[in-house]
C-alpha positions as CSV (number, residue, x, y, z in Angstrom):
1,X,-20.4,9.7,-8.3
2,X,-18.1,12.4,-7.9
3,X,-16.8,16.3,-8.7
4,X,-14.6,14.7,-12.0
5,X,-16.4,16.4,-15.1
6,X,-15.9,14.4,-18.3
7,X,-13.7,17.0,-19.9
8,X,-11.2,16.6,-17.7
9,X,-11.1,12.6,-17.8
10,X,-10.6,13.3,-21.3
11,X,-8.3,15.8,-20.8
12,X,-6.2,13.2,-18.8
13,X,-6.5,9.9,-20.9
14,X,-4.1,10.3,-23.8
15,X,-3.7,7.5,-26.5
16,X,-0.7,6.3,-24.9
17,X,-1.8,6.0,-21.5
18,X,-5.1,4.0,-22.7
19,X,-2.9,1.8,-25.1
20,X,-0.7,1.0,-22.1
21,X,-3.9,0.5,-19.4
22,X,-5.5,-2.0,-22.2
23,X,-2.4,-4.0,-23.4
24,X,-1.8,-4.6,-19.4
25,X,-4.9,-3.9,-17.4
26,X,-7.9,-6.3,-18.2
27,X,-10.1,-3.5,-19.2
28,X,-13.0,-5.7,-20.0
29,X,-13.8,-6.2,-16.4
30,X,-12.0,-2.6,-15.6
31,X,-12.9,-0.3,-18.2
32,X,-10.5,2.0,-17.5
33,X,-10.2,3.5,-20.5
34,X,-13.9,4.0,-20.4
35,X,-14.1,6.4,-18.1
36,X,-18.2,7.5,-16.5
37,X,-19.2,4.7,-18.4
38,X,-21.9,2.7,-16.5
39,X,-19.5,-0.5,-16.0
40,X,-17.1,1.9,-15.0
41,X,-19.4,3.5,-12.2
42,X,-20.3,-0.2,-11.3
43,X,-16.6,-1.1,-10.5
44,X,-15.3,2.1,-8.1
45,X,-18.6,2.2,-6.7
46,X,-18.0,-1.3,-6.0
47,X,-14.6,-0.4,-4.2
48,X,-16.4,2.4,-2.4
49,X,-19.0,-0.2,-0.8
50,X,-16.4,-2.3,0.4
51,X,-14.0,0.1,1.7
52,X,-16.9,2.3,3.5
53,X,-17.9,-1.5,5.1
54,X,-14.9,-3.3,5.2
55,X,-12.0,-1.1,5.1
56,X,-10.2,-3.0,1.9
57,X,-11.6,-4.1,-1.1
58,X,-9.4,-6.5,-3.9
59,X,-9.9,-6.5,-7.6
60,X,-8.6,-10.1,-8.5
61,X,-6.8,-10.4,-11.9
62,X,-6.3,-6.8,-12.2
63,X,-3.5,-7.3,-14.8
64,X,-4.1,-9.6,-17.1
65,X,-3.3,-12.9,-17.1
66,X,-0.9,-12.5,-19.9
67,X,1.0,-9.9,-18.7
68,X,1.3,-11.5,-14.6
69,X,4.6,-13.5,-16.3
70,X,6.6,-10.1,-17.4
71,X,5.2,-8.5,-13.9
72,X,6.7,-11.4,-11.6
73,X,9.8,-11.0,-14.0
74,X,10.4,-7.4,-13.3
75,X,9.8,-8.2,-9.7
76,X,12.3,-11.1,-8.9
77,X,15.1,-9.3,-11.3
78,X,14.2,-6.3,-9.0
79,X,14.1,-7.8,-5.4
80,X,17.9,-8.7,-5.2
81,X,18.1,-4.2,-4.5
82,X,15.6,-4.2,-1.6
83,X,17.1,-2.3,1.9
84,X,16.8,-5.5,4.5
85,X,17.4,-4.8,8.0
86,X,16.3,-7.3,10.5
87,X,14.6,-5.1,13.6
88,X,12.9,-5.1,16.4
89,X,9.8,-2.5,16.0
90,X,6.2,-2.2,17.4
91,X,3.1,-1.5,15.8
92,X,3.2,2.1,16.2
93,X,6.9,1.9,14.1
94,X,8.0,3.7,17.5
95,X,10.9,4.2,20.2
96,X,10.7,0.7,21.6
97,X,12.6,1.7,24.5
98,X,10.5,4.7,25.5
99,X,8.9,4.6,28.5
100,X,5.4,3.5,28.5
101,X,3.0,2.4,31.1
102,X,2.2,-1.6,31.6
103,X,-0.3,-2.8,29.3
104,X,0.7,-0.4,26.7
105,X,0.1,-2.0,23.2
106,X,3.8,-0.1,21.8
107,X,5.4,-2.2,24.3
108,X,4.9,-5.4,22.9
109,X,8.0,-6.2,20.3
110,X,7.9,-7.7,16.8
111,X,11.1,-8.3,14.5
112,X,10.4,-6.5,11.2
113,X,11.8,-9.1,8.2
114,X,10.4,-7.1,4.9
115,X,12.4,-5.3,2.7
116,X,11.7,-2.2,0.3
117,X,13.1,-1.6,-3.2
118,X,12.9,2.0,-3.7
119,X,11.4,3.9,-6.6
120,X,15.0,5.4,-7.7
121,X,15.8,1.2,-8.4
122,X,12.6,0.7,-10.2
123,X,13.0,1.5,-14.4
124,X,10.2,3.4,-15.3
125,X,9.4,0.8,-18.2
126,X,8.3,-2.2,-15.7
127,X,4.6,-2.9,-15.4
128,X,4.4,-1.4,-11.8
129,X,6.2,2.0,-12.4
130,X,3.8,2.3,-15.7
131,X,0.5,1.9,-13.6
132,X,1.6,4.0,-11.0
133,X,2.4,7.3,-13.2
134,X,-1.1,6.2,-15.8
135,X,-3.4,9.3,-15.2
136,X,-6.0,7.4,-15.9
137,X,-5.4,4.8,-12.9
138,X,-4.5,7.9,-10.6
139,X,-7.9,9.0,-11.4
140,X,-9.5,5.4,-11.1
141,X,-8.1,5.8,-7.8
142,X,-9.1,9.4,-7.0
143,X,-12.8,8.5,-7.6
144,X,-12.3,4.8,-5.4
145,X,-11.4,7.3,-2.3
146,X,-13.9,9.7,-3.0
147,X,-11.0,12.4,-3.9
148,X,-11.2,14.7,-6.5
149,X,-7.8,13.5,-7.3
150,X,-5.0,11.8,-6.0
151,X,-0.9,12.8,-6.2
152,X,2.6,11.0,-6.6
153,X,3.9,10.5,-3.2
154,X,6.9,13.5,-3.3
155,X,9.4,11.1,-1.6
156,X,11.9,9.8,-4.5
157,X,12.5,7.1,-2.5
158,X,8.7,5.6,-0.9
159,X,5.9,6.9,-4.0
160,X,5.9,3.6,-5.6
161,X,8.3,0.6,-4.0
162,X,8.1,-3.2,-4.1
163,X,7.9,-4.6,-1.0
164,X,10.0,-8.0,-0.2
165,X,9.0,-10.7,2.4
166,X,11.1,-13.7,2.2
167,X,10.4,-17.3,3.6
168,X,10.9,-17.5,6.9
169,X,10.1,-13.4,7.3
170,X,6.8,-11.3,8.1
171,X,5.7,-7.8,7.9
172,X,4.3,-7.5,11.2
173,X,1.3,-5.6,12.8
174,X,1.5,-1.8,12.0
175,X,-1.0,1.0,10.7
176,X,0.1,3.2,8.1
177,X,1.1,6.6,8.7
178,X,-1.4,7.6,5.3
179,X,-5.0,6.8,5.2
180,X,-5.5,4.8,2.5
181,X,-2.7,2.5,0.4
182,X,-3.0,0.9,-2.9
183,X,-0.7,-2.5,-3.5
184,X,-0.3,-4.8,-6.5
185,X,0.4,-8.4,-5.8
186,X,3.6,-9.3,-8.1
187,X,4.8,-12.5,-6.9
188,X,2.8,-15.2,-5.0
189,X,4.4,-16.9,-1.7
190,X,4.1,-21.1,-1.5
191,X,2.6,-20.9,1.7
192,X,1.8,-18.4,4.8
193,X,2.0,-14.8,3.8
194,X,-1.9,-13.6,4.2
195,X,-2.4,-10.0,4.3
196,X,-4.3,-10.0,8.1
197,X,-6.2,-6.8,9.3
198,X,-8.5,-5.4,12.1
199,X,-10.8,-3.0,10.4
200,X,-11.1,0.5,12.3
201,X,-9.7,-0.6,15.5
202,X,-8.9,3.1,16.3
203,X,-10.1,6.4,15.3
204,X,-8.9,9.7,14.6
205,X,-10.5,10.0,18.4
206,X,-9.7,6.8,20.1
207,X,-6.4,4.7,19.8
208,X,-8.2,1.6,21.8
209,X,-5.1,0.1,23.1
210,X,-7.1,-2.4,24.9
211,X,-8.3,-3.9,21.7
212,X,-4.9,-3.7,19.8
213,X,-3.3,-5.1,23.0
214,X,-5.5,-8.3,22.7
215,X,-4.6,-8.8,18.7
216,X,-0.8,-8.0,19.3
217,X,-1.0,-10.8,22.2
218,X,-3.1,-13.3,19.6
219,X,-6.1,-13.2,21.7
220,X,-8.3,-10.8,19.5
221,X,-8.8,-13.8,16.5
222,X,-12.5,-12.5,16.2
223,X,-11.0,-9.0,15.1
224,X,-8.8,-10.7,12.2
225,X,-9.6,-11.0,8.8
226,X,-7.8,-12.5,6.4
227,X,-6.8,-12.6,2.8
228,X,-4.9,-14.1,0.5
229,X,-3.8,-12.7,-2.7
230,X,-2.6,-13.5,-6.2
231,X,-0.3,-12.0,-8.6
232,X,-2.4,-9.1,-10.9
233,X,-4.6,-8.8,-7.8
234,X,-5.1,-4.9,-7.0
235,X,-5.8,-3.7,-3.3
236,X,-7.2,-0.6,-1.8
237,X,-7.4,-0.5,1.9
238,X,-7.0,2.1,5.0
239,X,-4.7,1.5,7.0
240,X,-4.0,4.5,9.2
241,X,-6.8,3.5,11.6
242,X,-7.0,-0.5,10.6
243,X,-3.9,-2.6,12.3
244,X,-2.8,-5.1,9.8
245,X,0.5,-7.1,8.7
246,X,1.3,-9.8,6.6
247,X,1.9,-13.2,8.5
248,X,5.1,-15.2,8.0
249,X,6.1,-16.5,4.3
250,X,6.7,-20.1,4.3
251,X,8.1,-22.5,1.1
252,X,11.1,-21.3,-1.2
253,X,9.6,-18.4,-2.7
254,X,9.3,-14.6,-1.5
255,X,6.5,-12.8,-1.7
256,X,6.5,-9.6,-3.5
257,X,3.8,-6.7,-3.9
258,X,4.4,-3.3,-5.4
259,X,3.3,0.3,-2.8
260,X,1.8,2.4,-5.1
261,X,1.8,5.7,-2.6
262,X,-0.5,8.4,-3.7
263,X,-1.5,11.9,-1.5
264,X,-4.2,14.5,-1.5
265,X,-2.0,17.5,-1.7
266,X,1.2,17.7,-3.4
267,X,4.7,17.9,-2.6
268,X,4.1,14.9,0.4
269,X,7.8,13.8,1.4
270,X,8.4,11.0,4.8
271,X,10.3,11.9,7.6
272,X,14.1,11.0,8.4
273,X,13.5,8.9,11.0
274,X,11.2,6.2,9.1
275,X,13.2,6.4,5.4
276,X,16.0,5.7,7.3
277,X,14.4,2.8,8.6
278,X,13.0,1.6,5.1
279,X,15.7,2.2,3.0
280,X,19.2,2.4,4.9
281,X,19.6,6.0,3.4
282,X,18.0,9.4,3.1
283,X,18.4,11.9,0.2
284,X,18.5,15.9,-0.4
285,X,14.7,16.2,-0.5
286,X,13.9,14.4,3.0
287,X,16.7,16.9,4.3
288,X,15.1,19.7,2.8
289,X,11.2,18.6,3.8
290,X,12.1,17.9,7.1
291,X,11.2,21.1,9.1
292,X,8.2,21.3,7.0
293,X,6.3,18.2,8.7
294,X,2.4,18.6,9.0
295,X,0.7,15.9,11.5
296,X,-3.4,15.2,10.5
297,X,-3.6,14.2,13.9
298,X,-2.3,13.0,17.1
299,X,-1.9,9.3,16.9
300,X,0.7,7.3,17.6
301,X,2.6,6.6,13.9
């Protein structure tokens, strides 16, 4: 199962935090605060199996069903904050006027219509911000990946964020610039809005731009999967080597899902460039971690 001894589950799981994960998680089907118990193994390795064959795997009804009315509260009263800047971006989140030979799959253009509340707008007494910060959850999460544990994003402004997509609007195809990403559906969309994907299309070795050429041009349909999730409904996924997006919202209402952004090492802060792009601002500690940068690899972002 893991390196986690018991101690130091127990070590993490205070009273509050296990008051908090029962009175909002369903912990019958997620015993969370049962940590190493056998139903507990059963659910992340559950989440391992899918991720290792699918590259995503959804708990459905996450939060309970009680507390999904307070969570799509907090949401819409938090939406109206969101940075929205209609632009034109590729799937690599790239100079789109860089030079790039014909055929290339950064030269094919998308408008970007989502929009990010930052963490610094998010009180720390809403449902999301209170799953984010549980130490039990980050270590739910921790085992899920395989991790021997898992750290707050560094970046005041992109660790946890709700993400906006409006009717009429679409986050298009993009991979992540982090391997894995954890989301929590807050407020369900009338109509359009599934979260799309291409599981593994590139490697660490391989970008494949053949293959994510075809999808980007819609004629890669036996690449796409598709889901559609509810409010409460918790996601894992990769995304740095899986191209994925979430398809145009349609009806009157806006579809709204919470980032939670966890690391492997601490101190993890994004660059300039793409918080500017996010959020229409940068602050002191994106200044400061700029020279400091560390690529993984050499992909395209």
């Amino acid at each position: 199962m893991g390196a986690t001894p018991i101690h130091a589950w127990r070590g993490i799981l205070c009273a509050m935090d296990t008051r908090m994960l029962s009175d909002v998680i369903d912990t019958v089907t997620y015993p969370l605060t049962e940590p190493l118990s056998p139903r507990w193994q059963a659910v992340v390795e559950r989440v391992r199996r899918d991720l290792d064959t699918q590259g995503c795997c959804v708990l459905p009804n996450f939060i309970r069903r009680e507390a999904c009315g307070t969570l799509q509260q907090e949401s819409a009263q938090l939406a109206p904050a969101a940075y929205y800047r209609a632009e034109i971006v590729n799937a690599y989140n790239t100079d789109t006027t860089a030079e790039l030979p014909p055929g290339h799959p950064g030269r094919i253009q998308m408008e970007r219509g989502n929009a990010f509340v930052p963490r610094d707008c998010i009180p720390t007494m809403t449902i999301m911000h209170r799953v984010y910060t549980a130490a039990a959850f980050q270590t739910f999460v921790a085992q899920c990946f395989r991790l021997e544990r898992v750290y707050e994003l560094a970046d005041p402004l992109a660790a946890l964020c709700l993400n906006v997509i409006s009717p009429g609007r679409e986050h298009p195809w993009h991979f992540d610039t982090n391997e894995f990403t954890v989301s929590l559906l807050t407020q369900e969309q009338e109509g359009g809005g599934y979260f799309e994907y291409c599981h593994d299309i590139r490697s660490a070795e391989s970008e494949n731009f053949d293959l994510v050429a075809r999808v980007l041009a819609g004629d890669g349909a036996e690449l796409v999967r598709k889901l559609w999730l509810r409010p409460g409904d918790l996601q894992f996924f990769k995304g740095r080597y899986s191209l994925h997006r979430v398809s145009q919202v349609t009806g009157n209402r806006s579809r709204h899902s919470a980032i939670f952004a966890y690391t492997e090492t601490p101190g993890v802060i994004g660059s300039l460039p793409r918080t500017r792009q996010l959020f229409g601002r940068v602050l002191p500690q994106h200044l400061a971690a700029h020279e400091q940068r560390v690529r993984v690899d050499r992909l395209l972002d």
